[in-house]
N, C-alpha and C positions, 0 to 999 in steps of 0.2 A: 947452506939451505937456500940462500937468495940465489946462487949459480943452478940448483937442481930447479927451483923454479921457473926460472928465466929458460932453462932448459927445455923443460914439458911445455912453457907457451910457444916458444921458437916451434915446437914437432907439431904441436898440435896447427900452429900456423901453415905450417908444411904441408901437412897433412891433410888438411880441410883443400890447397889446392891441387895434392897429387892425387887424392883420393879417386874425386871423380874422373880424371883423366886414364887413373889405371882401371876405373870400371868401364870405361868405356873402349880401351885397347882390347879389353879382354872383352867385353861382347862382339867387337871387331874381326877378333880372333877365330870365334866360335862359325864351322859352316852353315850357311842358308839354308833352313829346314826343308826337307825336302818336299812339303806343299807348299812351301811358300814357291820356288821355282815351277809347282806345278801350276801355281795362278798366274804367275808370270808368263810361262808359255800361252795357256787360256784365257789371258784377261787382255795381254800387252802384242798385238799381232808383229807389230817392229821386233819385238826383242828374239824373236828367231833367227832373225835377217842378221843378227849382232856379227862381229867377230869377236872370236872367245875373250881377247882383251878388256872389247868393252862392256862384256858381260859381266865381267869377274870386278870389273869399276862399279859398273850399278850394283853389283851383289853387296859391295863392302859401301855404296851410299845409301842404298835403301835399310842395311842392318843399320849404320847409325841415324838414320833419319827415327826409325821406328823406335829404336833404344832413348831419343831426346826428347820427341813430341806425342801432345797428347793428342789421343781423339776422342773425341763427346759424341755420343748419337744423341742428335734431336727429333720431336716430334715423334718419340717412339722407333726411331732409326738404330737397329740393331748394331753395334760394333764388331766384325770378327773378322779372321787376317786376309780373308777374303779383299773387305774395304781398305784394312789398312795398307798393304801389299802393294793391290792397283792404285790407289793413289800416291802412296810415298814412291812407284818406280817411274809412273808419267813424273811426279816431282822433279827425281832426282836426273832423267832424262837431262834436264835443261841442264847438269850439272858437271855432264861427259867429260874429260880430257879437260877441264877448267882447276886450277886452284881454289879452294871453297871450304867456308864452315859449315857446309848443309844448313842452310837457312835463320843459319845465328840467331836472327831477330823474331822467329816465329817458335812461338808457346805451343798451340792447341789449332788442330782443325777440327771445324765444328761439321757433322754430316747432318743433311734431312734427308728423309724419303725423295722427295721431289722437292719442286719450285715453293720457297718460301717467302714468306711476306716478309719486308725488311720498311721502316717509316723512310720517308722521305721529304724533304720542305723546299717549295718553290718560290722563288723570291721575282717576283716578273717588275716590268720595267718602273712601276711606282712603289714598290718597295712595299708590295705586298704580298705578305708570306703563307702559303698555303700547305697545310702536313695532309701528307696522303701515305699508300701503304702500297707497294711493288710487289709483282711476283718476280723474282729472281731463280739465274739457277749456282750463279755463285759468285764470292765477295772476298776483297781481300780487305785487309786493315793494317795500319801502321801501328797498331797495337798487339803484334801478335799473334793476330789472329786469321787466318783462311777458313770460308764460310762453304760448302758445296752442297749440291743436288745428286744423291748417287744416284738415281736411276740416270741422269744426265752424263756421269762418268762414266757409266756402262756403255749408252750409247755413243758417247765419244770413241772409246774403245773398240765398239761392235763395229761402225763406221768412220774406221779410223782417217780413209781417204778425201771423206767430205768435208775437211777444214774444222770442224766444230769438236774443241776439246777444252771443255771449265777447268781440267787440271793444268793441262800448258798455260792458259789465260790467265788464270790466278796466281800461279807460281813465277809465271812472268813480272807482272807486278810487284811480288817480293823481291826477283833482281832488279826491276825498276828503280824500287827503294832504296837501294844500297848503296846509292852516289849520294844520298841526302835526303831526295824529292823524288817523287813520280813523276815525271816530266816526259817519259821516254828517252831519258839519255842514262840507260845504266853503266858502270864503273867501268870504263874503257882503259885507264892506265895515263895515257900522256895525252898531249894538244893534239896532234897532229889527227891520232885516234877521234875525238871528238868534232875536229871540224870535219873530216872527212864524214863522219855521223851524221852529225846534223846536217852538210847539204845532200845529202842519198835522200836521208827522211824526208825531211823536209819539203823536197822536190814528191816524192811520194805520197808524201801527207795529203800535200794541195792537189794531186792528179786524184787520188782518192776523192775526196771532196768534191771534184768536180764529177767522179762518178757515182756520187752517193746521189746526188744534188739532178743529176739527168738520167739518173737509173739506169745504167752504163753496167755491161758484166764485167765483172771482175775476179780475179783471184784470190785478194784479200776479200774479206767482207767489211760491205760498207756501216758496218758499228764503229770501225775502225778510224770513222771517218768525223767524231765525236770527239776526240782530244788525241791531243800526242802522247799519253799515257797507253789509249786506246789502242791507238794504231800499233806502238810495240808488242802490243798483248796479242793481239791478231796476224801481225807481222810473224810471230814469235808461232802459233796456233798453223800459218798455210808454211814456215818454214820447216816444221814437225811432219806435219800430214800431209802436204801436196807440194813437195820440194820441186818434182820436176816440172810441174805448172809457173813456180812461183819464180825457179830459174831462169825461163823463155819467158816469162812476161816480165820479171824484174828483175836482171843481170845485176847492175848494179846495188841494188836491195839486199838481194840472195848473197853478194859478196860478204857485203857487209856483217849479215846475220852469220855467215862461214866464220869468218875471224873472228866474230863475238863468242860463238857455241861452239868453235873449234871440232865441231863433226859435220861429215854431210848425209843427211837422210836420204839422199838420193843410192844412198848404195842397200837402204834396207827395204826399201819400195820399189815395185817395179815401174817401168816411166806407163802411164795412162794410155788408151788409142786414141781418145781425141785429146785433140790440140786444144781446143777451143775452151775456156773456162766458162762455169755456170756463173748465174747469176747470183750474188748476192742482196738480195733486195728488202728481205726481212731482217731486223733487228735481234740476238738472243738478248734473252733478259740477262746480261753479267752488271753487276752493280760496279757503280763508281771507288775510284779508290780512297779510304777510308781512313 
């Protein structure tokens, strides 16, 4: 009697961890409904450019991105696969040809209509603390959590070439996370990988700054130019959207971001006629990381 017990706790032990791994092979398993690919051609203008390889990659990360995380509509923010679709395939974007648990550490993305209030506290130089309230368009958390603006991902989407995209930005961050800390030094592997990291950035970081600081065009935007967290999120947002810009102005940048993302967007975009980058002079509301 004590062996047949000792038995059923051993299966049900088993159990409790094969379970969800064979629910998730088998949704794996199952093909991409065939509107979900029609949003993807309509929503995601890159993913035509693909080659079938890396299609049939995003196919099987966006089905388990979708099968693991939730999403919340806020503010009266409708959910349907429309939403879920373009955001979980800009996600999984970052996730191309990389080894990955599809975002291990993230629960729930939350959507609003548009630009939402989020509190904030200012602590200035005599340690006096002031709460105030932001429009943002979107927020990552080390809890779980990715905050977004869908009319804001649409327009990332619709104008995909002008640099500004809250789902690369925020998803960015989540890899940020994965060495530890937000810092801008996501999970590289060995030393050698990291120094060569930080002096590319680094060197970048401070040329940024000085073009945030003298209003100087750039190819990055100068939000970027706000932390080293920043910078990779934005780094990560012109090496997506405006690859052959970010190449000629930042060789060594653009290397770096290659080895990290292991694909080059240059081959799904066509290269621009001007040479010349805009300005980045305005700030978008992306909230701090959290």
């Amino acid at each position: 009697m004590e062996a047949l017990i000792l038995s059923l706790a051993v299966a049900a032990v088993v159990g409790a961890f094969a379970l969800p791994k064979w629910r998730l092979q088998r949704a794996l398993a199952q093909a991409m409904p065939q509107h979900h690919l029609d949003i993807l051609n309509a929503n995601i203008p890159v993913y035509r450019r693909m080659d079938a390889g890396l299609q049939q990659q995003l196919h099987k990360l966006v089905k388990q991105f979708l099968y693991q995380k939730k999403f919340i509509g806020c503010a009266g923010q409708h959910i349907d696969d429309e939403v879920r679709v373009t955001i979980a395939a800009q996600a999984c974007m970052l996730l191309l040809n990389r080894p990955s648990r599809v975002y291990a550490g993230l629960d729930t993305v939350l959507v609003y209509p548009s630009a939402f209030m989020a509190p904030r506290k200012h602590v200035d130089e005599a340690g006096v603390v002031t709460e105030a309230r932001q429009d943002l368009l979107g927020e990552s958390w080390g809890d779980g959590r990715v905050v977004l603006a869908w009319d804001h991902v649409l327009d990332g989407t619709r104008n995909w070439s002008e640099g500004h995209n809250v789902v690369l930005h925020e998803f960015a961050h989540q890899l940020d996370s994965e060495s530890g800390s937000n810092n801008g030094a996501p999970w590289l592997g060995d030393r050698a990988s990291y120094q060569r990291w930080s002096e590319v950035l680094s060197r970048d970081f401070a040329n940024l700054q000085v073009d945030a600081m003298c209003r100087q065009q750039s190819v990055l935007d100068h939000y970027g130019a706000s932390s080293p967290a920043e910078f990779f999120a934005v780094a990560t947002e012109a090496f997506f959207a405006r690859p052959h810009e970010m190449a000629s102005h930042h060789k060594q940048l653009f290397g770096e971001f290659l080895r990290y993302y292991r694909v080059d967007p240059r081959a799904w975009l066509a290269a621009p006629v001007a040479a010349a980058p805009p300005a980045f002079y305005g700030q978008p509301a992306y909230g701090q990381w959290q």
